[in-house]
N, C-alpha and C positions, 0 to 999 in steps of 0.2 A: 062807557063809550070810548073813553080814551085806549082803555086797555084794547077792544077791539080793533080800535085804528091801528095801534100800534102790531097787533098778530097779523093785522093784514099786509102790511106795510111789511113787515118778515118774510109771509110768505110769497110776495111780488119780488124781492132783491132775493130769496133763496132762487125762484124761478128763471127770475134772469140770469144769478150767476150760473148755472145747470144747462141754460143755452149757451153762453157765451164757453162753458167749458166741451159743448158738443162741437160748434163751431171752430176751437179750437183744437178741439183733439186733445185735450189735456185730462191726464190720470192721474187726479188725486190723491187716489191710495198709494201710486207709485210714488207721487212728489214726496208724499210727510211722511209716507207710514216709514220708520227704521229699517232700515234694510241689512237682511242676511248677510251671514259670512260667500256666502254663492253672488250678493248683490254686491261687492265693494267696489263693482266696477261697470264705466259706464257703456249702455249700448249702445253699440252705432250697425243696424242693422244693413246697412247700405257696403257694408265691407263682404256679406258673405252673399245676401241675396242670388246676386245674377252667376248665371248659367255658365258652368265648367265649360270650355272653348276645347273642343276635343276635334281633334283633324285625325279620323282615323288611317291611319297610313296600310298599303294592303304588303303584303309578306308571302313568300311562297309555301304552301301548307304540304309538307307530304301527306299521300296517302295512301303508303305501306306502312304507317306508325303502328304498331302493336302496343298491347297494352302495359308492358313491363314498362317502355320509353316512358321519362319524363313529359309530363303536362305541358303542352305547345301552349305556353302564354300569347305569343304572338300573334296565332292563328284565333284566339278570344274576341267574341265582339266586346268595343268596351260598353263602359256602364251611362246609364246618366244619369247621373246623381239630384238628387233633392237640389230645388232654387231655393229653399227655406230652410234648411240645415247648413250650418257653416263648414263639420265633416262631411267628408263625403260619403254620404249613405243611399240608401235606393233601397222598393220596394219589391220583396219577391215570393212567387209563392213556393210551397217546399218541395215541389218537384223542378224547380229551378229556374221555372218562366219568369217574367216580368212582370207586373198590376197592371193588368186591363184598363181597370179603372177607378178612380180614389173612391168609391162606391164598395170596392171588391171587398167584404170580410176576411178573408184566406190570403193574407199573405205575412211577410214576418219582415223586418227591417235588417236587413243588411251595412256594413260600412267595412271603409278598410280608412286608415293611418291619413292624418291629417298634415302630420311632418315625420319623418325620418332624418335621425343622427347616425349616419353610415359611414362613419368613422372617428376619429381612429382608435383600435385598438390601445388600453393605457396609456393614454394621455387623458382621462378627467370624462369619459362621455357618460358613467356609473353615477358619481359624485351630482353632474350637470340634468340628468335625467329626473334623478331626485327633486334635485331641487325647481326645477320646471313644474310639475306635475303638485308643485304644490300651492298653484296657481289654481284658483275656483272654478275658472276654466278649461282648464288640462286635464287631463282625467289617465290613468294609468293603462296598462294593459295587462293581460291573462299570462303573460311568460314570464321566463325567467326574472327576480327580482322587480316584476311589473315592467320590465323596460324590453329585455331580447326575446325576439321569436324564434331567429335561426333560421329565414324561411327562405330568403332571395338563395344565399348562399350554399347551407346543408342540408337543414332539409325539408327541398322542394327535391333534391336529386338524395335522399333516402340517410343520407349522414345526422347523426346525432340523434333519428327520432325510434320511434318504439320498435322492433320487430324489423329495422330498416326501409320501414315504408314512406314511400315518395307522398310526401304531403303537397295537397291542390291550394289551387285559389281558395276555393269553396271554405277549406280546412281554416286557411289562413284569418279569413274576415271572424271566425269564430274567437279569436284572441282579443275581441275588442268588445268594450260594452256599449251594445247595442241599447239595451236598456236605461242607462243612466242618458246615452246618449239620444233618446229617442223621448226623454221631457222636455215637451215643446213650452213656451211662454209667448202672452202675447204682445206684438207690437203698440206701441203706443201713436206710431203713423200712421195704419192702415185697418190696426185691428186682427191683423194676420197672426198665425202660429207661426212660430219659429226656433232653432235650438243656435244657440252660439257655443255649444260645446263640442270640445274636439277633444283628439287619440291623438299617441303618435306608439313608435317604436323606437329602438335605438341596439340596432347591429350593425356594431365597428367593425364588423369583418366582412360587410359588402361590397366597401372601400378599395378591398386589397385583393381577398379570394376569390380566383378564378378560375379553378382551376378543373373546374364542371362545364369549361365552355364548349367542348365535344358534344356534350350530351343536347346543347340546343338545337333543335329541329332544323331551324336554318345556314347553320355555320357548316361549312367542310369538315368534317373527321380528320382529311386527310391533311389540312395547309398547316400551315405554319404558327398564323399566326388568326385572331376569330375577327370574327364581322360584326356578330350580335353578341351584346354580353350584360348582364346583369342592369346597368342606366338603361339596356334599350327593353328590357322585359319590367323594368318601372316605370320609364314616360310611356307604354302602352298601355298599363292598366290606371296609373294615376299620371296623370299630362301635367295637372297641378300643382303636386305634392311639396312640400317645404320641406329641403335639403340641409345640414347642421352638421359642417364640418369638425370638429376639431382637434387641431395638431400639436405637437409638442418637441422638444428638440429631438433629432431623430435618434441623435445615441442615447440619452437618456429615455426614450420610450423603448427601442432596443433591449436595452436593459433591465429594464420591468418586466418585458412581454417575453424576454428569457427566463425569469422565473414564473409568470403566472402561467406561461403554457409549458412549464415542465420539459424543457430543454434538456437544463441541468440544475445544479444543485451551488456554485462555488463560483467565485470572484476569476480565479484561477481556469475553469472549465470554457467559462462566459469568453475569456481572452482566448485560449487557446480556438475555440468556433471561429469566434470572430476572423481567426487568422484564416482558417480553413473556405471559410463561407466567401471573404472579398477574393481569395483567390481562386476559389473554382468560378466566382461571377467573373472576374476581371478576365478568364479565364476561353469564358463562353462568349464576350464581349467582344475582345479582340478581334471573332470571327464573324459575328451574328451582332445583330440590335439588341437594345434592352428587350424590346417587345417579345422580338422572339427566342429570348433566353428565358424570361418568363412565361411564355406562353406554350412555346412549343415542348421545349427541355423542362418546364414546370419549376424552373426554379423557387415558384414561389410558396412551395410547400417540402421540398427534395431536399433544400438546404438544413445543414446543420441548427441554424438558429434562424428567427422570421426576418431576416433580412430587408429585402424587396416590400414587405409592408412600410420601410422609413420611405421609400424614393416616393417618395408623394408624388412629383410634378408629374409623373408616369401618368398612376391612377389618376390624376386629378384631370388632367388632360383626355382620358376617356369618359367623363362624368361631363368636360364640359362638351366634347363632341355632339351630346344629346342635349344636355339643359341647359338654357341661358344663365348666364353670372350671375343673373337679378335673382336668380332662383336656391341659390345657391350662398347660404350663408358660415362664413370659413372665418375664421379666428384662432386664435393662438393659448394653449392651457397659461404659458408664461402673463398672459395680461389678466386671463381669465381670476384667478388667482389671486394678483393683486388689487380689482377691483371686480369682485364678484356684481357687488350693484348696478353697476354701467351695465356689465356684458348681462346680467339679464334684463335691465332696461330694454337693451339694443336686442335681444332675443325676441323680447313682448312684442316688439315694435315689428318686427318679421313676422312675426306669426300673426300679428294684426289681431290679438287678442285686447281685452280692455284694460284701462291704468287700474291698480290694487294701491292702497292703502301706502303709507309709508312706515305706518307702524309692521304688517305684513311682509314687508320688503326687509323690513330689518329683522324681522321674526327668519324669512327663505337663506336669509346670506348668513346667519348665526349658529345654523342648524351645523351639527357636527361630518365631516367628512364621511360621504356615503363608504366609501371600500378602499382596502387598502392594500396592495401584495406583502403579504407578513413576511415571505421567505426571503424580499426583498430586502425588508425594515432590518431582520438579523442578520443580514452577510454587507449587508454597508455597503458605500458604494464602490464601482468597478475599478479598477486598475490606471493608475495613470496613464503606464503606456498604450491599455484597450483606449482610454479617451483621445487620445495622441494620433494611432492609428484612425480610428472612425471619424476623427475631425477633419481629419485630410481625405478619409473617402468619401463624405457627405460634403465636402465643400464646394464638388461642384452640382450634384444635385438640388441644393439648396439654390445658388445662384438662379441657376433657370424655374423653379419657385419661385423667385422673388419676381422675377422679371414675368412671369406668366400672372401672377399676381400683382403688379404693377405696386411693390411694398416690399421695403428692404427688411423690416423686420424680420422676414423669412430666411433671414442669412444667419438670422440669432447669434449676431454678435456681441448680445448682451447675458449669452447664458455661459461661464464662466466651469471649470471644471472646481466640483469641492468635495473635498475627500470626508468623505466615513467612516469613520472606523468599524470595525466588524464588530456585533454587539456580544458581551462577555455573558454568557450562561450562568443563570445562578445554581449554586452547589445545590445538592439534593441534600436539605436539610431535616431531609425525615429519617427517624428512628426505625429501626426492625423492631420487630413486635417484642422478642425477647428483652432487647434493650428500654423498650417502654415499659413490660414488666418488671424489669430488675432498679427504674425510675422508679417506678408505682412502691417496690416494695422497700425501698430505701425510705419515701416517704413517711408510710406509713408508719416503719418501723421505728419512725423518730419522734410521729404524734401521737396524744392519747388514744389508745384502743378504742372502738364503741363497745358498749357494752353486751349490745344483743346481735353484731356481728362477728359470724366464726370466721369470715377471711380473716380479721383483725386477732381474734384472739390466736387464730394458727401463726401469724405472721408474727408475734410478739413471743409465741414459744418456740419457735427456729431459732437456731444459731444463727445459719447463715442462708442465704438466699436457695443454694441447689437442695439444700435442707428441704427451706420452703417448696419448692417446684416438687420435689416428690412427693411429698404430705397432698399437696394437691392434685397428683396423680394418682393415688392412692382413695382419696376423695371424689375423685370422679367416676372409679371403677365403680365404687360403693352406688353413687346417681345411677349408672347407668344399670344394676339389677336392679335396682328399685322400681328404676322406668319399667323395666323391661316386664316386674312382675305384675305392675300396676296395668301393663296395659294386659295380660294375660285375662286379670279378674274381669276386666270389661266386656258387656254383652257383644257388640261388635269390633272385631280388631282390624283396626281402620289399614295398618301395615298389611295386614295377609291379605284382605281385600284389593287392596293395591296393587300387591304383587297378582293374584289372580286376574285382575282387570288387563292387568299387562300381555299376559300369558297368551288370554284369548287375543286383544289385539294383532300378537307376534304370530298368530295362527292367521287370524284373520289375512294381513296383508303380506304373508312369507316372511317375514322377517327372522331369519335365525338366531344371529348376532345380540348379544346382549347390550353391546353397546349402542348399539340402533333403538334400544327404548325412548330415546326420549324424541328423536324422532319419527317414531312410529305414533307416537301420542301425536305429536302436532300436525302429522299427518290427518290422522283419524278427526283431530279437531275441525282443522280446515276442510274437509273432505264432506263431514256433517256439516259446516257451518254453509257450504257454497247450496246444498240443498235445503228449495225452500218447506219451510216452517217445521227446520229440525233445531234451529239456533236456539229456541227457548229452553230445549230441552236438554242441550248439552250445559245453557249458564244453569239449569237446574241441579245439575247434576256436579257441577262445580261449588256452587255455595251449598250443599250437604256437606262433600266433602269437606271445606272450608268452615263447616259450624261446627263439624265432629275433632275436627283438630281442634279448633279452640276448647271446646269442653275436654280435651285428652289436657291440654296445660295447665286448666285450672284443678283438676285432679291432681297433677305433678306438683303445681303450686301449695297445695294443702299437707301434701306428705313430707316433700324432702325438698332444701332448699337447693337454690337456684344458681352455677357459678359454673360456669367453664371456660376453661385453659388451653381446651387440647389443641387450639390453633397458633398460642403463643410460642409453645415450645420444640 
């Protein structure tokens, strides 16, 4: 009796707690169960929920565009993005329309970039991306090194990409996964599906290059200087987006992005531009604005070395013309640097992703330096009097940085000039082959012979070394009719087979040139390979040939022994 009061008595307090956890809303499994390396961090779904604030602003659209012209982003309706995804994504079917209705079977999920690091070129955005994305939250992209698309910049107007074709919006959203981004979880508020996972990208060359502002549908050809440019064909399609500055001192980023974009090659060349490049600007200046020395006369790609990418306050100044400062998060490689922790702290804290682990944190900041300009690392650093000169020409562009920036550290009065030495080559310490023979045979000649080895016993009845090399020329004549008769005796001679094989090829595709055989084969390979269900037939016809070789060596192995020279001497 007791035992029954007691199972009853259980199953009354199991009952009421199971009410009082519907009443409360509380998910057990979520409280105690251990939580994933995707779980280290906590939800606050009330950050991504509500609805992207989009003010569509209207643009004037021509309508003589032909189809060569670049993709009118401008004239694009925008999108409206999921209230339950923290990326912004939307639902479409594959002819391009919209979801009728969350009913609809047929449609595919779409997103584009949650943040953008669009600037600067070398100063740290490579190294910073990396280590971002290694947040449970962040998730990579489809480009270059998971981090550059090249889209705003080169190519949406046909630069860098395949065959020179002008890549769309359309093109672009494909560089993200849709996929990883599109597992939903459920709320523990409401019961609702939701994703708190985001994208980003990072092209430090949207910062600076402009020099495809022609090609916008709505700017003049003809002026001076543009109206719409790159910030205003991103707050049209993402209003929202999260911005990630960051800067580094201007001559020393100069200096790097001299080598990594193949300027030049020398410490010495770098000084000599540099002289070249402030006086054709100071040049153009005197007459005209920065803007339209840049923009009109294209300074910013015309010059000897990337110049006009250090003058930051420029570009920055066009970026905030469009996006509020809140928007927009700008920091310095020099702090970055010396505390990696803070600045991603203060990253997280922007992106409104969730806290991670401290063991994790120490795991992101320990990881080794994502990239490095090597051509840099061996020619050491620049010139004193290049640092001399560009301190005095960067001090007043800095100034008005700091002051637009309302932050002195933009005057980087704390980064200090320190010299390099240029780094010393090590000798080539390898031996020619002759020289490693004539080691080997000094060796030898001083250890016990083997017994059942004839290099050994030839090498111990030479006098002298050129002795030896002849005996073993003499020696290989002898291998090579041997080969030669051995493969004669063979039912099929895999050589004259070869050579026939060849023959009809060089008929086949014109080829007269003898030297053209081994391109004519690869030809032939790939030409079978692109048609389908010929591929089986060609690897067939390769591991024949590939088993009749090996049985020709083990015949060679049985008869006559094995040692050749002919490439030493």
């Amino acid at each position: 009796m007791r035992r029954i009061l007691r199972c009853f008595t259980g199953l009354c307090f199991l009952g009421l707690l199971s009410l009082l956890c519907i009443f409360f809303r509380t998910d057990l499994r979520q409280k105690y169960v251990q939580p994933s390396i995707e779980a280290l961090f906590l939800h606050n779904t009330d950050l991504f929920v509500e609805e992207y604030s989009i003010v569509s602003q209207k643009y004037s659209c021509p309508s003589n565009a032909s189809e060569n012209d670049v993709e009118d982003v401008l004239c694009m309706e925008p999108k409206k993005f999921l209230k339950n995804f923290k990326n912004p994504c939307w639902y479409e079917h594959p002819n391009g329309t919209p979801r009728n209705s969350s009913t609809d079977p047929i449609h595919s999920l779409r997103c584009l970039p949650y943040f953008h690091i669009f600037g600067v070129c070398k100063t740290g955005t490579t190294d910073l991306f990396y280590r971002l994305i290694q947040h449970p939250q962040i998730l990579p992209n489809a480009g270059i090194l998971g981090k550059e698309t090249w889209f705003w910049s080169w190519r949406r107007y046909g630069d860098y990409s395949y065959d020179q074709k002008k890549v769309s919006v359309d093109e672009f959203t494909k560089s993200f996964n849709t996929f990883r981004i599109g597992e939903t979880k459920m709320s523990i508020e409401d019961w609702s599906l939701y994703s708190d996972l985001i994208t980003g990208h990072g092209d430090p060359m949207d910062f600076w290059d402009h020099k495809h502002w022609r090609k916008i549908q709505q700017n003049d050809p003809h002026a001076n200087v543009p109206t719409f440019m790159t910030p205003h064909l991103v707050k049209h399609i993402q209003p929202n987006i999260k911005l990630i500055l960051l800067l580094r001192e201007p001559a020393e980023r100069l200096y790097s992005h001299y080598y990594h974009g193949g300027y030049g090659m020398t410490a010495e060349e770098f000084h000599h531009d540099v002289i070249s490049g402030i006086q054709r600007l100071n040049e153009c200046v005197d007459r005209h604005s920065y803007r339209t020395c840049l923009y009109k006369y294209n300074m910013t790609t015309s010059l000897p070395l990337p110049l006009s990418a250090s003058l930051y306050y420029i570009h920055l100044q066009e970026w905030l013309d469009v996006f509020p400062r809140k928007q927009i998060f700008v920091f310095r490689n020099e702090d970055y640097k010396k505390d990696k922790q803070y600045s991603l702290f203060k990253l997280f804290e922007f992106l409104e992703v969730g806290d991670i682990s401290t063991r994790l944190v120490e795991t992101i900041v320990n990881l080794p330096h994502a990239y490095e300009t090597k051509r840099k690392a061996t020619e050491g650093s620049m010139l004193n009097e290049t640092w001399e000169i560009l301190a005095e020409f960067f001090e007043e562009p800095n100034r008005k940085l700091a002051e637009l920036l309302n932050d002195d550290r933009y005057l980087w009065k704390d980064v200090k000039f320190r010299y390099k030495p240029k780094a010393v080559k090590a000798k080539n310490k390898t031996m020619s082959k002759t020289d490693q023979l004539r080691r080997y045979y000094e060796r030898k000649k001083k250890s016990k012979p083997h017994p059942h080895s004839e290099i050994d016993r030839s090498i111990q009845a030479s006098k002298n070394f050129e002795e030896w090399i002849k005996t073993i020329q003499t020696l290989q004549k002898q291998r090579d009719k041997v080969q030669n008769a051995t493969l004669k005796k063979l039912k099929v001679p895999y050589r004259q087979k070869k050579l026939e094989s060849e023959k009809k090829n060089m008929k086949k595709y014109n080829l007269e040139d003898k030297s053209l055989r081994g391109v004519n084969i690869t030809l032939q390979r790939v030409r079978t390979r692109n048609r389908r269900g010929k591929e089986d037939v060609v690897k067939r016809k390769t591991n024949k040939h590939v088993q009749h070789k090996r049985s020709i060596r083990r015949v060679q192995k049985q008869q006559f022994p094995t040692y050749n020279f002919t490439g030493y001497v």
